[in-house]
C-alpha positions as CSV (number, residue, x, y, z in Angstrom):
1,X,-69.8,108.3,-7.4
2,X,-69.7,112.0,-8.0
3,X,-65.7,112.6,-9.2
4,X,-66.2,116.8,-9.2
5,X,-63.3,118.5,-7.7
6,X,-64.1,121.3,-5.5
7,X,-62.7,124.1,-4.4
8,X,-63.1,123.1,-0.6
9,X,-61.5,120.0,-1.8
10,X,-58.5,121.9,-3.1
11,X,-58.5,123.9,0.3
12,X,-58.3,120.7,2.4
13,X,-55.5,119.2,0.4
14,X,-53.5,122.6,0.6
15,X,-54.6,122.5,4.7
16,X,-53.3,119.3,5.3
17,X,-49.8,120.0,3.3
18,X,-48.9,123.7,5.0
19,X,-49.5,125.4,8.1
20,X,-50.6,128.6,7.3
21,X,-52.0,130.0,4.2
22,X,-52.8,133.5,3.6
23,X,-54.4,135.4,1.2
24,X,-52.2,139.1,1.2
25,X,-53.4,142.6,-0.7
26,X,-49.9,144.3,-0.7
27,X,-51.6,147.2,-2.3
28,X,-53.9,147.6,1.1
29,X,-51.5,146.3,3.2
30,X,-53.8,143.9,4.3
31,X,-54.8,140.0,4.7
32,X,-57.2,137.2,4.8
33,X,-56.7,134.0,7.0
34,X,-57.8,130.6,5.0
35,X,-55.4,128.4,7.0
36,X,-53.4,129.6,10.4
37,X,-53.0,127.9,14.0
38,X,-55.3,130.0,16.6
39,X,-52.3,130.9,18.7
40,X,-50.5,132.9,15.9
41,X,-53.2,135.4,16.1
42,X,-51.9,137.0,19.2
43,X,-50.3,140.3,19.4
44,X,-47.2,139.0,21.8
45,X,-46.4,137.2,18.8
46,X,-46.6,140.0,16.8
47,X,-50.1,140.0,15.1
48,X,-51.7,143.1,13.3
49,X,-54.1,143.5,10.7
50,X,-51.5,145.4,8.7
51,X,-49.5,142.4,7.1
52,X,-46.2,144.5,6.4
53,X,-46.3,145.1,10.6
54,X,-47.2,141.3,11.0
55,X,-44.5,140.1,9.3
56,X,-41.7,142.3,10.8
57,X,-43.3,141.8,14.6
58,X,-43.2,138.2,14.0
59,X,-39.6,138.4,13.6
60,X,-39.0,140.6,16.2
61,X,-41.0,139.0,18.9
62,X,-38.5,136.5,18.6
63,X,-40.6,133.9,17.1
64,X,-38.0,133.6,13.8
65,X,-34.2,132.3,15.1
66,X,-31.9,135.4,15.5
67,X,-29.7,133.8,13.4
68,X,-32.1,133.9,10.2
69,X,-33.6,137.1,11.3
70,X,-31.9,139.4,8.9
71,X,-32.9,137.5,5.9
72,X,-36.1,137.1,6.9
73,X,-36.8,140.9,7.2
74,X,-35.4,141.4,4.2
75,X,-37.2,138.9,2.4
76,X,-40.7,139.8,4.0
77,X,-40.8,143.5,3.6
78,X,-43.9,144.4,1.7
79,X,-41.6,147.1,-0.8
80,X,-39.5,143.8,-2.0
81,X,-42.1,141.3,-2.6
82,X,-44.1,144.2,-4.7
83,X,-41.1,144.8,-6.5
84,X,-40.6,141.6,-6.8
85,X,-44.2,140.7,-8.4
86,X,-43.9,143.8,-10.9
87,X,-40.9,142.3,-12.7
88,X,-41.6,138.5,-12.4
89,X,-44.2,135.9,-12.2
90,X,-41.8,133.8,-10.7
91,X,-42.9,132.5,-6.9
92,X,-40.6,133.4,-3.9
93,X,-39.3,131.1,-1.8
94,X,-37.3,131.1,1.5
95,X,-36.6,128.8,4.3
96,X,-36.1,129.6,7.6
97,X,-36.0,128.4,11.1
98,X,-39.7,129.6,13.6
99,X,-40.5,129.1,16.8
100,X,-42.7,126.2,17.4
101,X,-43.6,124.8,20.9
102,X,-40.7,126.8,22.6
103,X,-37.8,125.2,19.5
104,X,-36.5,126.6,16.5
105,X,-37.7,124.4,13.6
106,X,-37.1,124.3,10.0
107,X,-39.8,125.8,7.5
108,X,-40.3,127.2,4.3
109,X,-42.2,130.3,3.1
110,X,-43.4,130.6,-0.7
111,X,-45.2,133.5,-1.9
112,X,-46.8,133.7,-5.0
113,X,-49.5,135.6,-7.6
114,X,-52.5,134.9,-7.0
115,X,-55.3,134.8,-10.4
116,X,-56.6,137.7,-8.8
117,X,-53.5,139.5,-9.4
118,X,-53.3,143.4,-11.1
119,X,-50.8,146.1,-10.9
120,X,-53.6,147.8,-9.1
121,X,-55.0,145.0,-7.0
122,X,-51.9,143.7,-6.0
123,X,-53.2,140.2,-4.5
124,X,-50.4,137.2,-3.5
125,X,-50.7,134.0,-1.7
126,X,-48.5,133.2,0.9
127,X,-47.9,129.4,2.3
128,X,-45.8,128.7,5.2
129,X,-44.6,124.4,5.4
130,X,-43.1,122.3,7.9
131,X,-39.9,121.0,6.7
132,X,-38.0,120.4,9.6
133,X,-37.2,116.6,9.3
134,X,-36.9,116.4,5.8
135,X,-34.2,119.6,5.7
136,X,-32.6,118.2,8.9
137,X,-31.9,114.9,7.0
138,X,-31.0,116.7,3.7
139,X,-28.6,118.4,6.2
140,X,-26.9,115.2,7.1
141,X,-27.1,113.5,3.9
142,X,-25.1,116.6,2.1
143,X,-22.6,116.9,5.2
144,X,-22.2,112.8,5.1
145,X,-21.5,113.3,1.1
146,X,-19.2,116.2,2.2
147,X,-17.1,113.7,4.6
148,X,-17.2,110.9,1.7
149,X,-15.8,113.4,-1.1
150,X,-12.9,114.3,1.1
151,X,-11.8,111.4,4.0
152,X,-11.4,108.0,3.4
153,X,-14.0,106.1,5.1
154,X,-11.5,103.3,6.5
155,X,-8.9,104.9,8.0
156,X,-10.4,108.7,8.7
157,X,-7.4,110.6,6.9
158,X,-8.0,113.3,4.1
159,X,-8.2,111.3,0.7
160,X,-6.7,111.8,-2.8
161,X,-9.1,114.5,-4.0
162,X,-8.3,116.5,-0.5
163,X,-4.2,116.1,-1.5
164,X,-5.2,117.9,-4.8
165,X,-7.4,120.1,-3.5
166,X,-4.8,121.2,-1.0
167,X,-1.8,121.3,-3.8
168,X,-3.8,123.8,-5.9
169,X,-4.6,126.0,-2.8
170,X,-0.5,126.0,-2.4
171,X,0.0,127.0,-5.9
172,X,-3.0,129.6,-5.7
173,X,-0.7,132.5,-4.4
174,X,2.1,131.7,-7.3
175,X,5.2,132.8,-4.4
176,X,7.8,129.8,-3.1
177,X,6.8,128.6,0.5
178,X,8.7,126.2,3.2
179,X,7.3,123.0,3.1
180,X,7.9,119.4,4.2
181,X,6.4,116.0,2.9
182,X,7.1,112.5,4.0
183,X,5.4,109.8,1.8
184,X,5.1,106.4,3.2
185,X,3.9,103.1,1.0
186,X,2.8,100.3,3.7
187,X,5.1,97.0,2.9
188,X,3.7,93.7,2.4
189,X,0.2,94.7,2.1
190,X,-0.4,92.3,-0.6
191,X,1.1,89.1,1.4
192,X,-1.2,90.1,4.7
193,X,-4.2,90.0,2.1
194,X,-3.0,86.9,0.4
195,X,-1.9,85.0,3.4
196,X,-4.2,86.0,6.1
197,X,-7.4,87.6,4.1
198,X,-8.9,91.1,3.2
199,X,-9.7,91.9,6.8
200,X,-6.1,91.5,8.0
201,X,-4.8,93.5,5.2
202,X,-7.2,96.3,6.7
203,X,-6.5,95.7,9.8
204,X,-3.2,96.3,8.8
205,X,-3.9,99.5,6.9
206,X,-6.0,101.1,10.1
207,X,-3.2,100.4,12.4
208,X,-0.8,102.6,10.1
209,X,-2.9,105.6,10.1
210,X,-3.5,105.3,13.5
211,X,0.2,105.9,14.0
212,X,0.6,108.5,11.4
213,X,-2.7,110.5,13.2
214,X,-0.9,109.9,16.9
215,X,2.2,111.1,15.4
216,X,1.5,113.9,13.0
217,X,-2.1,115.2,14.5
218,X,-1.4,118.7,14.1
219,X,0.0,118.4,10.3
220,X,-2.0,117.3,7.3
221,X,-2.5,113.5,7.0
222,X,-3.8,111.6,3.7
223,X,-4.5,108.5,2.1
224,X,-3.8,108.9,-1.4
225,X,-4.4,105.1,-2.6
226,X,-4.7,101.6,-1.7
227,X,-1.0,101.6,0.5
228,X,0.1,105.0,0.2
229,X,-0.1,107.9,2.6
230,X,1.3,111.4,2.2
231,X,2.1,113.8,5.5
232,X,2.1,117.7,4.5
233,X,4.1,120.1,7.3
234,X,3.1,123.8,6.0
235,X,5.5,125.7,8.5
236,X,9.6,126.9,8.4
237,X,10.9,124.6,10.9
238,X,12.9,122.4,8.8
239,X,14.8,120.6,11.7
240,X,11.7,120.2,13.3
241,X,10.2,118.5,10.4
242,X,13.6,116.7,10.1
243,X,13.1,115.6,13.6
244,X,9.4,114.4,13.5
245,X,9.8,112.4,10.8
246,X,12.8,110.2,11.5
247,X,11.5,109.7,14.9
248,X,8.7,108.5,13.6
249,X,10.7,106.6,10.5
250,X,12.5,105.1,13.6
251,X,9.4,103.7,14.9
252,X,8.4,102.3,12.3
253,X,11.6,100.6,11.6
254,X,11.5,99.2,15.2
255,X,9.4,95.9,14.5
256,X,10.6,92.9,13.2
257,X,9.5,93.7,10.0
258,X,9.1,97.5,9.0
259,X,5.5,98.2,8.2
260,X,6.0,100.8,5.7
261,X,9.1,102.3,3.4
262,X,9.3,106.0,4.4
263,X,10.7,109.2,2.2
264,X,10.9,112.7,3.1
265,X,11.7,116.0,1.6
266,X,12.0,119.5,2.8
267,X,12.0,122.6,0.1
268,X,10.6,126.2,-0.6
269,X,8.5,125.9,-3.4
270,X,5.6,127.4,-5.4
271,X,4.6,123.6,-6.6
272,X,3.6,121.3,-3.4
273,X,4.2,118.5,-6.2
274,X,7.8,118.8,-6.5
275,X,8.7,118.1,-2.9
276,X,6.4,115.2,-2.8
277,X,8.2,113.7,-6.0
278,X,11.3,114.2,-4.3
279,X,10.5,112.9,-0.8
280,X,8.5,109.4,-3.4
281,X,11.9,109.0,-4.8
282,X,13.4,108.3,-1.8
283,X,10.6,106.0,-0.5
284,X,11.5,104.1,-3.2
285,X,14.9,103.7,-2.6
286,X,14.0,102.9,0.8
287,X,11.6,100.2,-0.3
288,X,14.5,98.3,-2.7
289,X,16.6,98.3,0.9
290,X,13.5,96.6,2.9
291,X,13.2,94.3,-0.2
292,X,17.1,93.6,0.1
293,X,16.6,93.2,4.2
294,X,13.3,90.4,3.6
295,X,13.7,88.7,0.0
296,X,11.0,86.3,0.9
297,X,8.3,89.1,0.6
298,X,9.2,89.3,-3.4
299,X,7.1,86.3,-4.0
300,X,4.7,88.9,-3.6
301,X,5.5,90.9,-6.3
302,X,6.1,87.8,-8.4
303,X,2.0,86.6,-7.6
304,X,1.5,90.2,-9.2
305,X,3.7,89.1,-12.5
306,X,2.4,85.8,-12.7
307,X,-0.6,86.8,-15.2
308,X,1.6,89.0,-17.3
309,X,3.8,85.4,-17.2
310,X,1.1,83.3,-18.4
311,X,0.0,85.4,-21.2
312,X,3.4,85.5,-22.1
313,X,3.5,81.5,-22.7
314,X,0.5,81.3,-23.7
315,X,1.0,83.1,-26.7
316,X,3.7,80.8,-27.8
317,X,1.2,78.0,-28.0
318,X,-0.1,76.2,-30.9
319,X,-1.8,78.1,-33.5
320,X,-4.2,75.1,-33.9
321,X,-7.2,77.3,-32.1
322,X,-9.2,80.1,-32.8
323,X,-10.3,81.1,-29.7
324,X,-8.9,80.7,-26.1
325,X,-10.9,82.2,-23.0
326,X,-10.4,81.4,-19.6
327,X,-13.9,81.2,-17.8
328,X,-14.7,82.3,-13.9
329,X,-17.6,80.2,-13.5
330,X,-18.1,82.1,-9.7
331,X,-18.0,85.2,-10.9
332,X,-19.6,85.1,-14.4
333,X,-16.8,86.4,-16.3
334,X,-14.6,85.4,-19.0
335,X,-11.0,86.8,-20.2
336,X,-9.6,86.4,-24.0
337,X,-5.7,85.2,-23.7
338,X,-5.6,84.4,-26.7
339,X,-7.8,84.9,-30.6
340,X,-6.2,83.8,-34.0
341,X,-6.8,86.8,-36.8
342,X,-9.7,84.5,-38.0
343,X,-11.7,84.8,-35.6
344,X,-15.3,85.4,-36.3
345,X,-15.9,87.3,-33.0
346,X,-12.8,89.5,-34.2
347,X,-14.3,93.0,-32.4
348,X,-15.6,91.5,-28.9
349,X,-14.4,92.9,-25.5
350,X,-11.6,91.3,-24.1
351,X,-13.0,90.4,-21.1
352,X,-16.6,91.0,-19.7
353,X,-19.9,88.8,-18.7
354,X,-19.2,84.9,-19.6
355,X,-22.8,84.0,-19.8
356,X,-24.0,87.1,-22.3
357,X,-21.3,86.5,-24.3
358,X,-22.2,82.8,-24.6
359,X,-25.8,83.6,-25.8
360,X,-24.3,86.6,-28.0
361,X,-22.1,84.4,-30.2
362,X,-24.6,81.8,-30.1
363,X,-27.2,83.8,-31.8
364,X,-24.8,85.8,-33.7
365,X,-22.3,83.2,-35.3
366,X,-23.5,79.5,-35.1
367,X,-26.1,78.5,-38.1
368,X,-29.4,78.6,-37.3
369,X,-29.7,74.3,-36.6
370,X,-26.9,74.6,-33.9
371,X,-27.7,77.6,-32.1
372,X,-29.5,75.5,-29.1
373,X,-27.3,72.9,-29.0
374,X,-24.1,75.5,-28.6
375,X,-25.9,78.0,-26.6
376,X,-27.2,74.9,-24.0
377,X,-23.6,73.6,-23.9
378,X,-21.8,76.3,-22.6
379,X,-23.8,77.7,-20.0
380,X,-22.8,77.8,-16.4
381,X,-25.3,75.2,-15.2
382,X,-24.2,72.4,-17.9
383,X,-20.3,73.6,-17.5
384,X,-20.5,73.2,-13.8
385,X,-22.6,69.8,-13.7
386,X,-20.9,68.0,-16.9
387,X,-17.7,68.9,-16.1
388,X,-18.1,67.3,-12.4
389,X,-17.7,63.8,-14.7
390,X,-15.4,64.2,-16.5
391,X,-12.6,66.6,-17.4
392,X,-13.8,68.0,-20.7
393,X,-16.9,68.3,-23.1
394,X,-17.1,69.6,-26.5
395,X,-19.4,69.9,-29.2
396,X,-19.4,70.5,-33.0
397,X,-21.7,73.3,-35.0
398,X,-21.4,74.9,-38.4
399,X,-21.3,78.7,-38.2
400,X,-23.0,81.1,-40.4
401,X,-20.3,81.2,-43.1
402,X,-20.6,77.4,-43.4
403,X,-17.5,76.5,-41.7
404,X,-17.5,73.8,-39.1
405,X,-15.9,74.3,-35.7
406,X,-15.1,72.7,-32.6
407,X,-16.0,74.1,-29.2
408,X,-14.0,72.1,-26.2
409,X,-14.5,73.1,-22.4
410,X,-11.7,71.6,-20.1
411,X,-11.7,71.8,-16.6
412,X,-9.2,73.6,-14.8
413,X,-9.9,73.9,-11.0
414,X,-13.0,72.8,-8.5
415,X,-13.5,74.8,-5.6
416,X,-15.7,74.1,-2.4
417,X,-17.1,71.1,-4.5
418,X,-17.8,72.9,-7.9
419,X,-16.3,73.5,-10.9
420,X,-14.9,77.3,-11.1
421,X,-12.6,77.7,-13.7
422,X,-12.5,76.5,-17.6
423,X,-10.5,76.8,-20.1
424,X,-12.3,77.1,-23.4
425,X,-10.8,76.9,-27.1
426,X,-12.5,76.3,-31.3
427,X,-11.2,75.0,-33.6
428,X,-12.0,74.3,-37.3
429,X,-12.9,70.3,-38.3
430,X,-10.5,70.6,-41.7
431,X,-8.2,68.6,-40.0
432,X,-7.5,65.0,-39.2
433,X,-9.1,63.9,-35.9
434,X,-6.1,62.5,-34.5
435,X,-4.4,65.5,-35.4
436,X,-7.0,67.6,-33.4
437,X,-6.5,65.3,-30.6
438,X,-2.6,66.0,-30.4
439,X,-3.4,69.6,-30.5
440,X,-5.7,69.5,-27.6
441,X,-4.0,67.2,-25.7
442,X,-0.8,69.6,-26.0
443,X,-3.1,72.8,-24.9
444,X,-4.4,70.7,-22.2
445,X,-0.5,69.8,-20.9
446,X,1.1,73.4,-21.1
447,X,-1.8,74.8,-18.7
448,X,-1.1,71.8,-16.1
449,X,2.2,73.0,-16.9
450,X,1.9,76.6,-16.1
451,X,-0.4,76.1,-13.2
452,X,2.3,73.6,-11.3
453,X,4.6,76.3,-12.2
454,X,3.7,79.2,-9.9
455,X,7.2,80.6,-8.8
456,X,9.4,83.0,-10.7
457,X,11.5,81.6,-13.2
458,X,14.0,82.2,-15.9
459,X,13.6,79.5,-18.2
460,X,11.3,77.1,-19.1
461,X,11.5,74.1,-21.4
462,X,10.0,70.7,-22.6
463,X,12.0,68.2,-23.3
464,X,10.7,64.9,-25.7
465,X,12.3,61.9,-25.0
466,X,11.4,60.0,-28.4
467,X,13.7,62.7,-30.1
468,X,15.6,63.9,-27.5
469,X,15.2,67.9,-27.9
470,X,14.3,70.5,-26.1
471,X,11.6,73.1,-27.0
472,X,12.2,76.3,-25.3
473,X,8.7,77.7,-23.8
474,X,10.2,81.1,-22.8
475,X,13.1,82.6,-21.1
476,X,12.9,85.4,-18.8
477,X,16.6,85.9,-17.8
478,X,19.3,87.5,-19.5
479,X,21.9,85.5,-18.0
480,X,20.0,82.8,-20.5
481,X,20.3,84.9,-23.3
482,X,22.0,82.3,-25.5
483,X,18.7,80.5,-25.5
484,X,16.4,83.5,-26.1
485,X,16.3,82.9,-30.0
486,X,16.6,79.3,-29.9
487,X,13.2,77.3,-30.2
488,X,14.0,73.6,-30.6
489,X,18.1,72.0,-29.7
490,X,18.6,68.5,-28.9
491,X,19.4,68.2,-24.9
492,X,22.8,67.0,-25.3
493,X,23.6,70.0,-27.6
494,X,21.4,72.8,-25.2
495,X,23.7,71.3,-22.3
496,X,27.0,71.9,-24.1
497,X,25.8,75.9,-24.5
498,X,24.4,76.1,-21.1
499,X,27.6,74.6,-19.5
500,X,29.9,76.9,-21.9
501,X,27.9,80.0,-22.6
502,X,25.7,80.1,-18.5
503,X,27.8,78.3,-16.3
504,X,31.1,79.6,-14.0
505,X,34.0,77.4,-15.3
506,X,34.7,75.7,-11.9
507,X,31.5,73.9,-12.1
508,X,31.0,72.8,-15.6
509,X,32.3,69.3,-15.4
510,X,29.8,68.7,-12.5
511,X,27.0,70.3,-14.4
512,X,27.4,68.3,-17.7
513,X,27.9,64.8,-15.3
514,X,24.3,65.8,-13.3
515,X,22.6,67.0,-16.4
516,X,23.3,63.5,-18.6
517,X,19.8,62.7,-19.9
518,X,20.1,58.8,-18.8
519,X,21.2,60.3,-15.5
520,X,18.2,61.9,-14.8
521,X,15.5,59.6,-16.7
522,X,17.4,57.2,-13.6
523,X,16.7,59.5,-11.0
524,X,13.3,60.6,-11.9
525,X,12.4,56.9,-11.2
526,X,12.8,57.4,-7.9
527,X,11.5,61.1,-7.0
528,X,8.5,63.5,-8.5
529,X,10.8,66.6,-9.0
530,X,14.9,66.4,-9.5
531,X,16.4,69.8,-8.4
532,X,20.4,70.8,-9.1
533,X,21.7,73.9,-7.9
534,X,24.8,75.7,-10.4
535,X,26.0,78.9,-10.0
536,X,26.0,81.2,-13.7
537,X,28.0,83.9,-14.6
538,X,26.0,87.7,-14.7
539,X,27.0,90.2,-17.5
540,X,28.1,92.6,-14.7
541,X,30.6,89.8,-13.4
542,X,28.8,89.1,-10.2
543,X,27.4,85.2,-10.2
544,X,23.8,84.0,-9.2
545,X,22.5,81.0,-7.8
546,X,20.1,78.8,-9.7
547,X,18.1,75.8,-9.6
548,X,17.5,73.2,-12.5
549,X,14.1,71.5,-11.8
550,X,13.2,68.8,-14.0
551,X,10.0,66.4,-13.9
552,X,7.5,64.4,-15.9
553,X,4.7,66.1,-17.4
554,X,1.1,65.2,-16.0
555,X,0.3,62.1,-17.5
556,X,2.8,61.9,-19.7
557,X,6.3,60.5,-19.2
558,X,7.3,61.3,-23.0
559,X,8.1,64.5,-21.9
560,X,10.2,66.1,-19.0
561,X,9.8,69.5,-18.1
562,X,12.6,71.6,-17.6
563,X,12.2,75.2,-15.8
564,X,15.2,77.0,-14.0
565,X,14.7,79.5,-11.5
566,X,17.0,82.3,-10.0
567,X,17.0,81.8,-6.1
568,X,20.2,84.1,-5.5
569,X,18.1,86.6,-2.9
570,X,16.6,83.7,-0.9
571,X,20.4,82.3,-0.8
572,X,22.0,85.8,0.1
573,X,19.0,85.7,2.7
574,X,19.8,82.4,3.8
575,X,23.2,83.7,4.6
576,X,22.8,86.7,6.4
577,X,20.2,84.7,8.9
């Protein structure tokens, strides 16, 4: 097979890539046709032997769109491209929309030196391409990028880089200006997503900036994050802006319950930022009324603490452990709560893929003997299937440094028939097995614990029967502050503080009598959860509502759980219903 090159080879390629090539002699004015539709060579569209008259009737004939015309004359006069040549090498290159078949199409025109090429021969080639399609799509890819930098794509509005973009415009002329800016933050967003899905919650997103774009369609509208919208009114009318935003505040207000805490602020200004600070301030304030109005939407915000609330008592934990992660099994990722200053894995990322890190300290920490046997135990396939049995697994290994250590898995939730959440903790083997045992099996009874215990609460507390004290897990409440240093009382002494130190004098006799520990080992007999309600004092003077819960641990009735929790907003609720 003959693999030569040729030149007619080269030709055909270049013929089947561009339109028209020609081969130009600025210094005679003149031209050669290698590649060129027979139609172009007609003088109604401008032809002549002269290529400086060729180009300019081509243009003139109307075969270039009047709306590229000037650059294209400019760009095809024979005086520029020789000046053009005599200082650079470089090829020219314009684009352009022609005539072709009776419609304006995209194209491109490079010329450049050909090897033929003197400051007395003065030779170029010139190649004219179809790009129509590709440009046109280039077109709409750079305008569709254009929308995406500056509108949010859910609700339509101008985003959070158009806002800035719009406060340094305001600031660009340094002089104060009118303004007007109401700043809305959509209530109960999170509770829609929790309690009816993702698709609700934007749903329920859509249908506020729907009313904000009927309302304010002729001022500036954005979304700046997940649940809050800013409206910018750039004129002098200050009742007008007054009176656009309280009707609108108004119907907002009008359903059962408000969809959105509203603030608003008029000023003259050289900083668009100020008013908008001052109109968020009084959103705010608005938002602690709507809060006041429907208490039962703070369990909300309370979901949102809960994590911060669990690493809080999870740190209080035994010290027994030198690692705790919690493990998403779905998702493949892992989160440290909590790592003893021995740790081995001292300088690992807090949280990140479950499975690589798995491997990682596999290879990296465990002696060479146990690397399969630790790697193969805690990967998702053998977590998800083992743990299906039964409600822990562990295994023993000797790390690097020669130490031995203790790797237990324990099940903590099963979702749509698999296991999709673990808890996983090491520990060294120094100690006695039955002391190990203890440890874990107190690990294993504060996280059934915690998870049973979803709500807010002030206080909570585990009380052992076989001695009769109380250790104090956490308290949140300062209204419990007597208790905030105290880590281990006997119950009959913790009762005598709480009824003294907590408890509005008119209801301390009853208290003590309810809270006698025979008294409620008798009526846990009968019922999972014992709940008393007792009013305490607040430092302020004002008194709050709360309720003493007690009940059994999870398999083990040597131990009652004690958490109190304040419940004076559902009660003032309660009330004004």
């Amino acid at each position: 097979m003959d693999s030569k090159f040729t030149l007619e080879d080269s030709l055909q390629l270049l013929a089947n890539n561009y339109h028209k090539i020609l081969r130009i002699n600025l210094t005679e004015d003149s031209h050669t046709e290698l590649k060129m539709y027979a139609d172009e060579k007609n003088t109604q569209k401008g032809y002549s032997p002269q290529i400086s008259v060729w180009l300019k009737q081509f243009a003139l004939t109307g075969q270039v769109d009047p709306k590229d015309c000037d650059a294209y004359l400019k760009f095809t006069d024979v005086e520029n491209i020789k000046s053009h040549f005599e200082q650079s090498d470089e090829r020219m290159r314009f684009r352009y929309r022609r005539k072709t078949n009776e419609e304006f199409k995209w194209v491109v025109m490079e010329i450049m030196k050909s090897s033929e090429y003197t400051s007395d021969n003065q030779i170029v080639i010139l190649y004219i391409q179809d790009v129509h399609d590709s440009y046109v799509k280039e077109l709409e890819h750079n305008k569709e990028l254009e929308f995406y930098c500056n509108y949010d794509t859910m609700t339509g509005l101008a985003n959070f880089y158009s806002y800035r973009s719009f406060c340094n415009s305001f600031a660009t002329n340094l002089c104060e200006k009118p303004v007007g800016v109401m700043f809305g933050d959509l209530n109960r967003l999170k509770y829609v997503n929790d309690t009816e899905g993702h698709e609700a919650g934007n749903h329920y997103i859509r249908t506020f900036a729907e009313k904000l774009k009927k309302e304010f369609w002729d001022w500036n509208c954005y979304r700046v994050s997940g649940d809050e919208f800013i409206v910018v009114y750039s004129g002098n009318d200050e009742e007008q802006f007054n009176s656009r935003v309280k009707a609108f505040e108004e119907l907002i207000k009008s359903d059962n319950v408000p969809t959105a805490s509203i603030g608003y602020s008029f000023g003259i200004t050289e900083e668009l930022e100020t008013v908008t600070t001052e109109a968020e301030q009084m959103m705010y304030a608005d938002k602690q009324q709507f809060y006041k109005n429907f208490p039962q939407f703070k369990r909300a915000i309370a979901e949102e603490n809960f994590k911060k609330e669990m690493d809080a008592l999870v740190k209080i934990l035994t010290d027994s452990y030198e690692a705790l992660l919690l493990i998403d099994l779905e998702l493949d990722e892992y989160r440290i709560m909590k790592k003893s200053e021995t740790s081995v894995a001292e300088n690992e990322a807090e949280r990140g893929v479950y499975s690589l890190r798995n491997m990682y300290f596999a290879r990296t920490y465990v002696a060479n003997e146990f690397q399969k046997l630790r790697e193969e135990v805690g990967t998702i396939e053998n977590l998800k299937r083992k743990l299906l049995e039964e409600d822990h697994i562990s295994c023993a290994y000797q790390l690097t440094n020669g130490d031995w250590r203790e790797a237990v898995f324990w099940r903590m939730e099963i979702s749509a028939g698999e296991v999709s959440k673990v808890i996983y903790y090491s520990q060294d083997l120094d100690t006695a097995m039955a002391k190990r045992m203890e440890q874990r099996q107190e690990i294993t009874d504060e996280f059934q614990m915690i998870s049973r215990l979803r709500d807010e609460y002030s206080m909570i507390g585990v009380l052992d029967l076989e001695t009769e004290h109380v250790h104090m897990k956490d308290v949140f409440s300062q209204e419990l502050k007597a208790f905030k240093e105290v880590e281990d009382i006997s119950f009959e002494e913790g009762n005598i503080v709480m009824a003294n130190e907590v408890i509005v004098p008119e209801e301390r006799e009853d208290f003590i009598q309810k809270t006698k520990l025979e008294t409620i080992i008798e009526s846990l007999k009968e019922k999972e959860l014992l709940s008393y309600f007792q009013h305490v004092r607040r430092d302020d003077g004002s008194t709050a509502c709360y309720r003493f819960n007690f009940c059994y641990e999870e398999n083990d009735n040597s131990k009652i759980v004690l958490a109190i929790k304040d419940i004076s907003d559902i009660v003032e609720w309660a009330k004004g219903k």
